[in-house]
N, CA, C and O atoms as a MOPAC input file, in Angstrom:
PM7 MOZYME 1SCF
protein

 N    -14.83500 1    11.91200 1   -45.87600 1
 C    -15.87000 1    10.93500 1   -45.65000 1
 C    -15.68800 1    10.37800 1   -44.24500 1
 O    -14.55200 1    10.20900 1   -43.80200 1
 N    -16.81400 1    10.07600 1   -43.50600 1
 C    -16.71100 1     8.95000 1   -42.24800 1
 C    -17.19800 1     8.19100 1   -42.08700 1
 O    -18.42500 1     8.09100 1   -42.07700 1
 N    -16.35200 1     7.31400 1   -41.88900 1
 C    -17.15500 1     5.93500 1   -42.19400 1
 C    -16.75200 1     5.02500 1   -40.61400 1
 O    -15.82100 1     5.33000 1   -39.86800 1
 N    -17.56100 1     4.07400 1   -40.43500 1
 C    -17.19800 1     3.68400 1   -39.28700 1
 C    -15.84900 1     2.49400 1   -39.40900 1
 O    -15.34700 1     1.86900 1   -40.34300 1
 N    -15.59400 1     2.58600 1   -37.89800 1
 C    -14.03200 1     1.61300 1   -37.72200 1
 C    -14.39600 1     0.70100 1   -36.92600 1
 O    -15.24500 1     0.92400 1   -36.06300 1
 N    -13.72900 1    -0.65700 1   -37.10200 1
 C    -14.33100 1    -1.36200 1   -36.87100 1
 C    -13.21600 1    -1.45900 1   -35.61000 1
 O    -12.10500 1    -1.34900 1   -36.12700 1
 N    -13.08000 1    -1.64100 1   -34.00700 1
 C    -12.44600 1    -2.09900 1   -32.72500 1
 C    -12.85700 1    -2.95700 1   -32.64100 1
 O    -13.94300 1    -3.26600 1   -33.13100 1
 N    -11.72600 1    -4.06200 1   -31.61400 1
 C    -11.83800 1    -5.23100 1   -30.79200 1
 C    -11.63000 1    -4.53600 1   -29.18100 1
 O    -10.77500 1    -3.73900 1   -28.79400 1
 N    -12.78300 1    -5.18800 1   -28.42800 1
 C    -13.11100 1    -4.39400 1   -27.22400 1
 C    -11.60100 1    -5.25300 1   -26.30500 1
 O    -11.33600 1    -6.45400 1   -26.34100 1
 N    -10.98600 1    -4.36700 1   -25.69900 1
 C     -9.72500 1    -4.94400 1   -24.59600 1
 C     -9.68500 1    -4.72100 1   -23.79700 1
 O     -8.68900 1    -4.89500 1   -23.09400 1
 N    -11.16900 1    -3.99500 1   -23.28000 1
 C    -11.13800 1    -3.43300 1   -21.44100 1
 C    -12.42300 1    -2.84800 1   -21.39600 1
 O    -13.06800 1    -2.17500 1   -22.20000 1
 N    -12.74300 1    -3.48500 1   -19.67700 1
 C    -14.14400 1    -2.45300 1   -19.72000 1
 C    -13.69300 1    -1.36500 1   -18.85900 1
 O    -12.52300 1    -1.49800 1   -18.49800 1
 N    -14.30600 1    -0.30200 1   -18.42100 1
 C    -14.38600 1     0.82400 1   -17.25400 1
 C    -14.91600 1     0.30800 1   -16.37700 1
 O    -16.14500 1     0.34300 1   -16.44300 1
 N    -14.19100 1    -0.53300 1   -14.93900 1
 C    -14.82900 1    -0.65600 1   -13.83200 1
 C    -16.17300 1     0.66400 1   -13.55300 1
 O    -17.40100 1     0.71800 1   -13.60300 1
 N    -14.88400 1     1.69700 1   -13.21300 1
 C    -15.47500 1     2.96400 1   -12.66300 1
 C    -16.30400 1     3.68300 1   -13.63500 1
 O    -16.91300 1     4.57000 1   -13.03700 1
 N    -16.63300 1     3.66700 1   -15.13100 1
 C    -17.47300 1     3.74400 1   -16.11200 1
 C    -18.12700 1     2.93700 1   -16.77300 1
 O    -17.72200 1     2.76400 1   -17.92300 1
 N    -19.29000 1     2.19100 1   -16.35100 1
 C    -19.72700 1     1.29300 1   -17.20300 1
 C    -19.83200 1     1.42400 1   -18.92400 1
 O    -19.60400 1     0.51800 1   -19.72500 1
 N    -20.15400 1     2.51600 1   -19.16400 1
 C    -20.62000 1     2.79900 1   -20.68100 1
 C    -19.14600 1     3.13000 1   -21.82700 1
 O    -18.88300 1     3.46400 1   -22.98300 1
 N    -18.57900 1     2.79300 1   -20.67100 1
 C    -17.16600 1     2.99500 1   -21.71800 1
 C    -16.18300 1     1.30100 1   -21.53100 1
 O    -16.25400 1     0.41500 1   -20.68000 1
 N    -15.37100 1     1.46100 1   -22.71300 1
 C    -14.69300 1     0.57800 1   -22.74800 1
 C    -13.41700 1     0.86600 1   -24.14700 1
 O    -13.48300 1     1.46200 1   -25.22200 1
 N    -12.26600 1     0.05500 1   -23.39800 1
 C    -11.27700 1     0.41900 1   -24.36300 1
 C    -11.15500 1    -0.17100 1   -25.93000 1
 O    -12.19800 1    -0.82200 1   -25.97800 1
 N    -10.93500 1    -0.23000 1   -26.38200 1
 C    -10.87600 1    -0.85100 1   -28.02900 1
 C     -9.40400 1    -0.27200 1   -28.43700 1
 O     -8.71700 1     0.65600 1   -28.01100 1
 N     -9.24300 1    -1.22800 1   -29.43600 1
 C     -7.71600 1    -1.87600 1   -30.14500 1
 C     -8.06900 1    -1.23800 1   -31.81900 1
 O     -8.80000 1    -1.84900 1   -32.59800 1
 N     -7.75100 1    -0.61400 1   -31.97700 1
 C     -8.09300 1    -0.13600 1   -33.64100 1
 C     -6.56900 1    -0.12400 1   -34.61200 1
 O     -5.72300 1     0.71300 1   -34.92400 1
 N     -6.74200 1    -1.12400 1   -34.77500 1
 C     -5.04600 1    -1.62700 1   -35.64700 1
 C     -3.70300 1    -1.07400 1   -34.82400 1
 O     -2.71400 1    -0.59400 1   -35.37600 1
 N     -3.88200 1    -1.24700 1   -33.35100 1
 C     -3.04700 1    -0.97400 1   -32.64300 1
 C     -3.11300 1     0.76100 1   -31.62100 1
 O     -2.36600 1     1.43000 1   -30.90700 1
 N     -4.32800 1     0.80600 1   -32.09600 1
 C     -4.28700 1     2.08400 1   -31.50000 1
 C     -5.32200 1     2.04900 1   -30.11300 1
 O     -6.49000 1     1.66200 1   -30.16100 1
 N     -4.99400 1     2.28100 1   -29.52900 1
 C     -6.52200 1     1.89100 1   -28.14800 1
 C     -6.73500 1     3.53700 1   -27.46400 1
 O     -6.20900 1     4.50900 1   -26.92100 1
 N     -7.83300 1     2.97700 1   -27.94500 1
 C     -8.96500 1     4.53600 1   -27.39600 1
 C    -10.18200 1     3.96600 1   -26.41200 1
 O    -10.61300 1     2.81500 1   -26.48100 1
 N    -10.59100 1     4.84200 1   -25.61200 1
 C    -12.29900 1     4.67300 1   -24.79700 1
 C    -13.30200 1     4.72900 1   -26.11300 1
 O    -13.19100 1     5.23200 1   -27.23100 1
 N    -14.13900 1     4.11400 1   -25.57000 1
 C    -15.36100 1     4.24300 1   -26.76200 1
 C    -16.34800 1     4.46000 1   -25.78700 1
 O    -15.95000 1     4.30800 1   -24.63200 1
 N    -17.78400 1     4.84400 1   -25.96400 1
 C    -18.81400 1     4.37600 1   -25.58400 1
 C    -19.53700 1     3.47500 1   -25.88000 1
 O    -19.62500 1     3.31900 1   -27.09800 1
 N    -20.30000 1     2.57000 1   -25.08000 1
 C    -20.78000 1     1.71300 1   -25.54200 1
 C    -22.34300 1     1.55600 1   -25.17500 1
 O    -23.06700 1     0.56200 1   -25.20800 1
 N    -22.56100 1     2.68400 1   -24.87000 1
 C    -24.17000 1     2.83800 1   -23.97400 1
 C    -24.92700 1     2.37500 1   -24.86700 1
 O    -25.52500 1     1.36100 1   -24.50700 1
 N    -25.25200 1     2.91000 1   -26.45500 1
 C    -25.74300 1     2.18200 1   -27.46700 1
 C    -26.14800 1     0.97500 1   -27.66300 1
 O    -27.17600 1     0.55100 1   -28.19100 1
 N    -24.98600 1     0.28700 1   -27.05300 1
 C    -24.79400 1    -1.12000 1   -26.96300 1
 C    -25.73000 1    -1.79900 1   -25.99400 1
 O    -25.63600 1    -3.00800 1   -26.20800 1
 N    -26.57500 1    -1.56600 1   -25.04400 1
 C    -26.11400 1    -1.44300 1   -23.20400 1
 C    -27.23200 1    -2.86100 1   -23.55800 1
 O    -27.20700 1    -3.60800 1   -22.58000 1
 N    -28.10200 1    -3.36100 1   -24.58700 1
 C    -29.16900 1    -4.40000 1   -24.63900 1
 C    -28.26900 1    -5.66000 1   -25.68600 1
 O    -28.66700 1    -6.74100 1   -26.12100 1
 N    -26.56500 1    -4.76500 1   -25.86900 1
 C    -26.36800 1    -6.25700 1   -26.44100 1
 C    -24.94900 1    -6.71700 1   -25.28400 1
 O    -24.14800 1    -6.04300 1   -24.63700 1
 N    -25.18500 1    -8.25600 1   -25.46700 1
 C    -24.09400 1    -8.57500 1   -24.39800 1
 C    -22.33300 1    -8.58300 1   -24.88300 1
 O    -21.92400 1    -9.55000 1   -25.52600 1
 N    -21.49500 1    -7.58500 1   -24.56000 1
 C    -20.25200 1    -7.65400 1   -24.99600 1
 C    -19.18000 1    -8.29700 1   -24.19600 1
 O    -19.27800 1    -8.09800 1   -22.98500 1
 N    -18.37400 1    -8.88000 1   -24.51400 1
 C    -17.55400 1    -9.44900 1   -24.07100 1
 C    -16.15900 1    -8.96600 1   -24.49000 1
 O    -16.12400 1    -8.51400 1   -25.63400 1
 N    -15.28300 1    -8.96400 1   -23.97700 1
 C    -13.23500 1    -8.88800 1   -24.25000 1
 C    -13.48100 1    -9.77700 1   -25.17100 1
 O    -14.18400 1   -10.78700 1   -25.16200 1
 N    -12.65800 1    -9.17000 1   -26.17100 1
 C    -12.65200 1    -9.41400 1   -27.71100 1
 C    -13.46600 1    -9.51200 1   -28.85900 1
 O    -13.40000 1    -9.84700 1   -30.04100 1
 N    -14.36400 1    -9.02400 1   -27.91300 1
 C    -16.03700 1    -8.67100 1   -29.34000 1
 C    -15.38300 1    -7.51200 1   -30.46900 1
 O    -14.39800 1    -6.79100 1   -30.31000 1
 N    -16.01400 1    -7.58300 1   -31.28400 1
 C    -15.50600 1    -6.59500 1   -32.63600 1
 C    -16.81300 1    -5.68900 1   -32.49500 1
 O    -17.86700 1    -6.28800 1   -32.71200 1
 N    -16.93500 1    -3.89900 1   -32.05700 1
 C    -17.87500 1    -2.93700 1   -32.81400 1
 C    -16.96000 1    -2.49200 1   -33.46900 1
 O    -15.74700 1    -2.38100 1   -33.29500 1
 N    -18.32400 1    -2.00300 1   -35.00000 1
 C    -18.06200 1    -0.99600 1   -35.48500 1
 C    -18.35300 1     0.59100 1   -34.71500 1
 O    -19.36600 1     0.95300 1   -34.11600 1
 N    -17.20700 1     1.27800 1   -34.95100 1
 C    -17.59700 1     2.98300 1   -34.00000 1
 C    -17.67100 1     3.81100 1   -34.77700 1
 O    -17.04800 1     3.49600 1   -35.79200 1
 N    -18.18500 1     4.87000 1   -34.84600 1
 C    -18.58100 1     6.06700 1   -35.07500 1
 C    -18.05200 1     7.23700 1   -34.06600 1
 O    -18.27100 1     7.09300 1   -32.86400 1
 N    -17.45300 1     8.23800 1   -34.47200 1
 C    -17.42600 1     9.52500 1   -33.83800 1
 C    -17.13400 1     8.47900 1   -31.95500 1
 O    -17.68000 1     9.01600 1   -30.99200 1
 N    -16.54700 1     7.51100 1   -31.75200 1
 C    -16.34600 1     7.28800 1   -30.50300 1
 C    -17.43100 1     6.96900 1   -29.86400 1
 O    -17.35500 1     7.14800 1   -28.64800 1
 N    -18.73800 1     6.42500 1   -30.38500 1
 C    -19.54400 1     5.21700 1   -30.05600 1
 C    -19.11700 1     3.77700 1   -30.60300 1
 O    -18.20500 1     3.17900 1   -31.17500 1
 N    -19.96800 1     3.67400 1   -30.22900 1
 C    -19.62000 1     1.84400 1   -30.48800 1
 C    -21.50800 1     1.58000 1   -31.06300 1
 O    -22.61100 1     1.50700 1   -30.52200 1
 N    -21.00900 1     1.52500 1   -32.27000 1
 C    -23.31600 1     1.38300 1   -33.37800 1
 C    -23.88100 1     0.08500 1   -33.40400 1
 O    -25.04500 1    -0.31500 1   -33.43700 1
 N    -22.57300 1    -0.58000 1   -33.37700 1
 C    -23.04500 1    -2.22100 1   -33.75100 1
 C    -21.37200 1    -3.32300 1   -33.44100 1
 O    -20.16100 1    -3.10700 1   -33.48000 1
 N    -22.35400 1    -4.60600 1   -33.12200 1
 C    -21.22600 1    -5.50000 1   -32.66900 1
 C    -21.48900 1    -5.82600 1   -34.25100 1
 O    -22.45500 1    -5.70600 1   -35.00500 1
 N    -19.78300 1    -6.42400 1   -34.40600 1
 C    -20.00900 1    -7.56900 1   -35.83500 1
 C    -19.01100 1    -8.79600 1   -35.19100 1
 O    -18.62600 1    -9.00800 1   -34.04100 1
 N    -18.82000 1    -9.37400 1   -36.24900 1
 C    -17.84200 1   -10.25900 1   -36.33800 1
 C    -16.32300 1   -10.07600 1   -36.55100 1
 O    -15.93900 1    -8.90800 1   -36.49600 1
 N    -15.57900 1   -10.83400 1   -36.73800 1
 C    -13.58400 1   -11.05800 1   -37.00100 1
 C    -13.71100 1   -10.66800 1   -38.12500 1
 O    -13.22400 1    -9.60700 1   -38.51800 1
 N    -14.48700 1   -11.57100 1   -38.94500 1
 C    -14.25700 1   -11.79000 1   -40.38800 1
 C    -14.48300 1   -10.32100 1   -40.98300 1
 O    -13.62600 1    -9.73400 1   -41.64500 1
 N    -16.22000 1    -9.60400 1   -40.54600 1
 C    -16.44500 1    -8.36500 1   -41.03600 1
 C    -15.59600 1    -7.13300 1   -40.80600 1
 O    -15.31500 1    -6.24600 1   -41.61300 1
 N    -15.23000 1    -7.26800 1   -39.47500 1
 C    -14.13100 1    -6.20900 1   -39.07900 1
 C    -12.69800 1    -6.22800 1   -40.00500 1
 O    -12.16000 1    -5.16100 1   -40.29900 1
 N    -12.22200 1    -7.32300 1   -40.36700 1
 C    -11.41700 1    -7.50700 1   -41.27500 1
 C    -11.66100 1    -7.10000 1   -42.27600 1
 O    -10.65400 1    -6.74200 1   -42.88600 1
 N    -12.78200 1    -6.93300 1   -42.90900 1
 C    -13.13200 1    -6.88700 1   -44.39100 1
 C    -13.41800 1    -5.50800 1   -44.17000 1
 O    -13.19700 1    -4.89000 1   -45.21200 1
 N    -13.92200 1    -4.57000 1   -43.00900 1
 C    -13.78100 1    -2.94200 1   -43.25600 1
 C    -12.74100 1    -2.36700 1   -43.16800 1
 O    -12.63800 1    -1.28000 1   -43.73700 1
 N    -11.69200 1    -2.87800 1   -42.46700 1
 C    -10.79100 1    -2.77800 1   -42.38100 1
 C     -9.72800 1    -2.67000 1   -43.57000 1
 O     -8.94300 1    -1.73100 1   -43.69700 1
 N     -9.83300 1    -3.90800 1   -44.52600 1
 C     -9.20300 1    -3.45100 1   -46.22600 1
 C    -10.48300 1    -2.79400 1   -46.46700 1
 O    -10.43600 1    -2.25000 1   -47.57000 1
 N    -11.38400 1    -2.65500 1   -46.00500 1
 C    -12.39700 1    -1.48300 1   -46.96100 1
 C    -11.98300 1    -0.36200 1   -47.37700 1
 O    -12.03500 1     0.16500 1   -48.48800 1
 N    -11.38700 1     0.10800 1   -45.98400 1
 C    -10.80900 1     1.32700 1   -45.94400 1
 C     -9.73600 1     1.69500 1   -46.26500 1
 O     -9.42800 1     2.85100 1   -46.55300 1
 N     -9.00000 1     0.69200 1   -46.25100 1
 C     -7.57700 1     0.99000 1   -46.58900 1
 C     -7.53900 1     0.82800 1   -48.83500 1
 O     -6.75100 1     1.40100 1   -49.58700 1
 N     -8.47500 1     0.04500 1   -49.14600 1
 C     -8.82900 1     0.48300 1   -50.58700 1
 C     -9.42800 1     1.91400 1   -50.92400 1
 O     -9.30600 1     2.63100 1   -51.91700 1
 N     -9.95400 1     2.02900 1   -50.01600 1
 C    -10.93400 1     3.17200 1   -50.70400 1
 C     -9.88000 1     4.86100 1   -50.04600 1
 O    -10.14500 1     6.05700 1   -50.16900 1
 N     -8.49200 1     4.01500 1   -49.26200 1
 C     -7.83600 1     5.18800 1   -49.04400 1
 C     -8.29500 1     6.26000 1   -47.58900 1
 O     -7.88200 1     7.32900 1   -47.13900 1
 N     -9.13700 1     5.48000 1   -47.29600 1
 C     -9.60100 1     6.11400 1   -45.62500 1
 C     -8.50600 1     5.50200 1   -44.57200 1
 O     -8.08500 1     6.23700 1   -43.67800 1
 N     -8.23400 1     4.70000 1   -44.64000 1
 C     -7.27600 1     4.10800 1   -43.63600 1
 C     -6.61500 1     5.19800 1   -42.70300 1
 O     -6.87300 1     5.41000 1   -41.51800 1
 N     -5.71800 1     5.82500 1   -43.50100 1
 C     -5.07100 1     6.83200 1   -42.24000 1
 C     -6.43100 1     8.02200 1   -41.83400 1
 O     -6.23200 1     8.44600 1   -40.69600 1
 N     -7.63000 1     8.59900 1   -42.42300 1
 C     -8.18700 1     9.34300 1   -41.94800 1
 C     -8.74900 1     8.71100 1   -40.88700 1
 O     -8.96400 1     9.31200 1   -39.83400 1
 N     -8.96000 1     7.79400 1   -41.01500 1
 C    -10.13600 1     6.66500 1   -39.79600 1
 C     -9.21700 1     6.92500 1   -38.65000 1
 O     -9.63000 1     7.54400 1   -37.66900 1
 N     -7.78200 1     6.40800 1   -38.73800 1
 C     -6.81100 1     6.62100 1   -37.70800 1
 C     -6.69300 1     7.47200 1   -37.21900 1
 O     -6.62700 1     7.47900 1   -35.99000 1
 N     -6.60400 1     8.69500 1   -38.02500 1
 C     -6.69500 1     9.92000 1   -37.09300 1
 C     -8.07200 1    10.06700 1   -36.53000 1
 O     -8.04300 1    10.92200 1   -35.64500 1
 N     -8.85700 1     9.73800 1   -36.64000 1
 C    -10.33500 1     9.80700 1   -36.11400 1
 C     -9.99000 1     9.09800 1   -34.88300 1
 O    -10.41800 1     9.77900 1   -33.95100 1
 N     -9.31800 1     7.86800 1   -34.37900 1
 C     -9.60600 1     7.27300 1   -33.25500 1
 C     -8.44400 1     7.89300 1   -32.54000 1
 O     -8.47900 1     8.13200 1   -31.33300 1
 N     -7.53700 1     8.11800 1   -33.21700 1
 C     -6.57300 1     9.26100 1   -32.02400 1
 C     -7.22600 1    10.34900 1   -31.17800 1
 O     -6.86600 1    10.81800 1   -30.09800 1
 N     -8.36500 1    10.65400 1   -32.00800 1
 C     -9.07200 1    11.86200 1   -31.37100 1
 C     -9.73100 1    11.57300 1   -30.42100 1
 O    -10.13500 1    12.41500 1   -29.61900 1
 N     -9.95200 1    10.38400 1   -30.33800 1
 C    -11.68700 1    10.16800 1   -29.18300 1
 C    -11.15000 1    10.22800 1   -27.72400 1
 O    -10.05000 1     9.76600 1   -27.42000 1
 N    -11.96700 1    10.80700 1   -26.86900 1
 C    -11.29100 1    11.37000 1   -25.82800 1
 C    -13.09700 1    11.45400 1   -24.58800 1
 O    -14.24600 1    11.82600 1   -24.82700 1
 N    -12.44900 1    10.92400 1   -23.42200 1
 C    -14.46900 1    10.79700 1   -22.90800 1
 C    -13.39700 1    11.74900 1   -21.44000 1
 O    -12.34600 1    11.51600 1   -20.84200 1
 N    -14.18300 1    12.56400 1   -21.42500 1
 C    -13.22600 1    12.95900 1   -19.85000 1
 C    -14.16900 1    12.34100 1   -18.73200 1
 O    -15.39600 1    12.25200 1   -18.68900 1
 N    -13.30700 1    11.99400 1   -17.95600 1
 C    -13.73700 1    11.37500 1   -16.47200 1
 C    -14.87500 1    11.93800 1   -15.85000 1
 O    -15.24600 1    11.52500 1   -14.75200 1

């Protein structure tokens, strides 16, 4: 199953606007965020990502709550390996 993960944004790409780093229970990957590009993000906003977009901003609270989502329903480590993977080349 894939389901989305929810990051806290911890960096933008000077030299890439449409990317930015995210914190995924300790793991930090690039995301894209072009999707995003009509909502205003800030260092420490919470998206949920997909496949290494960024679909939607949420909240602390919601990101928390997908977060045991997943880890009930037993996705937890697949999600993880999902954000190990995301990779934007330069």
């Amino acid at each position: 199953m894939c389901l989305a993960i929810p990051g806290q944004i911890v960096e933008f790409s000077p030299e890439q606007p449409l990317l930015a780093k995210v914190d995924v229970a300790g793991v930090k990957r690039a995301i894209n965020i072009g999707l995003l590009a009509d909502e205003p993000l800030e260092l420490g906003d919470w998206v949920l990502i997909h496949v290494g977009f960024a679909m939607s901003k949420i909240g602390e609270s919601e990101a928390r709550d997908q977060l045991t989502m997943l880890a009930a329903l037993g996705e937890d480590a697949q999600a993880m390996e999902e954000v190990r993977g995301y990779t934007f080349a330069p």
